[in-house]
C-alpha positions in Angstrom: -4.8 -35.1 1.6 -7.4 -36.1 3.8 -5.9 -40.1 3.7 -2.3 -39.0 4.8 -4.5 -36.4 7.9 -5.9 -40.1 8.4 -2.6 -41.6 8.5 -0.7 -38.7 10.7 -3.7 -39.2 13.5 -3.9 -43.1 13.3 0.4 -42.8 14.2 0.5 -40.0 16.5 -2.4 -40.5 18.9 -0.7 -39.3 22.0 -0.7 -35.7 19.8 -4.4 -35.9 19.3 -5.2 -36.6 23.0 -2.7 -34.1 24.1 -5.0 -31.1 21.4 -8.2 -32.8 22.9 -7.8 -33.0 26.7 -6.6 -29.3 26.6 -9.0 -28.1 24.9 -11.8 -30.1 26.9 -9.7 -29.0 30.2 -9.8 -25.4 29.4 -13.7 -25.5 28.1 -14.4 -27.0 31.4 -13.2 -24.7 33.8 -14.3 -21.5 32.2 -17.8 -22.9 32.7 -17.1 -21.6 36.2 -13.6 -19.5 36.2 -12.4 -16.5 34.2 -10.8 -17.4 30.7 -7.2 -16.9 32.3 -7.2 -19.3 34.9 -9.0 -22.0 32.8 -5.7 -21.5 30.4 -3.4 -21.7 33.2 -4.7 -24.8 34.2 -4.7 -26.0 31.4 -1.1 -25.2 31.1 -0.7 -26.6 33.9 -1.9 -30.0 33.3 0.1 -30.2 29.8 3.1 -29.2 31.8 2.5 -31.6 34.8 1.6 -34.3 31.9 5.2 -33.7 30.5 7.2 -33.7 33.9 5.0 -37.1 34.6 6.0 -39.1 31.3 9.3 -37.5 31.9 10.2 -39.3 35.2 7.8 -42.3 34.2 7.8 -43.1 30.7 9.0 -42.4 27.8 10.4 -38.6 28.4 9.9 -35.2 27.5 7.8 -34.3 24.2 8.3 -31.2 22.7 5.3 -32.1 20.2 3.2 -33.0 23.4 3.3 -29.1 24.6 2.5 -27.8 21.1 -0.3 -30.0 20.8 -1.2 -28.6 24.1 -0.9 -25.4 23.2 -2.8 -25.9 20.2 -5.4 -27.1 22.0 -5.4 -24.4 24.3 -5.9 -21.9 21.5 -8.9 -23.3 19.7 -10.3 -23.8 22.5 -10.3 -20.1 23.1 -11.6 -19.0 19.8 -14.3 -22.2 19.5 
């Protein structure tokens, strides 16, 4: 179990960075804003992220949002 969670993060690293730059996004700016606008800007970066790789490289990722969403909610409960 643990080798294939090994395996899945070693081939998808763009997922892990998506979970871990929301969740450090949203950690960040409720040091110093209420709990609903660190989550929306941290919706808005995943978002923004998206709408970037979709003009510039390699397009839309549906994966990418949950990820960031994801992110988003352990964020709120860790």
């Amino acid at each position: 179990m643990i080798q294939q969670f090994y395996s899945y993060v070693l081939t998808h690293k763009d997922k892990l960075l998506h979970f871990l730059c929301s969740f450090f996004i949203l950690h960040f700016f409720n040091a110093f804003l209420p709990l609903i606008f660190a989550i929306l800007i941290s919706v808005v970066f995943g978002i923004g992220k998206e709408i970037w790789d979709e003009k510039k490289h390699s397009g839309w990722d549906w994966y990418d949002l949950l990820a960031d969403t994801l992110g988003i909610i352990f964020a709120i409960f860790f």
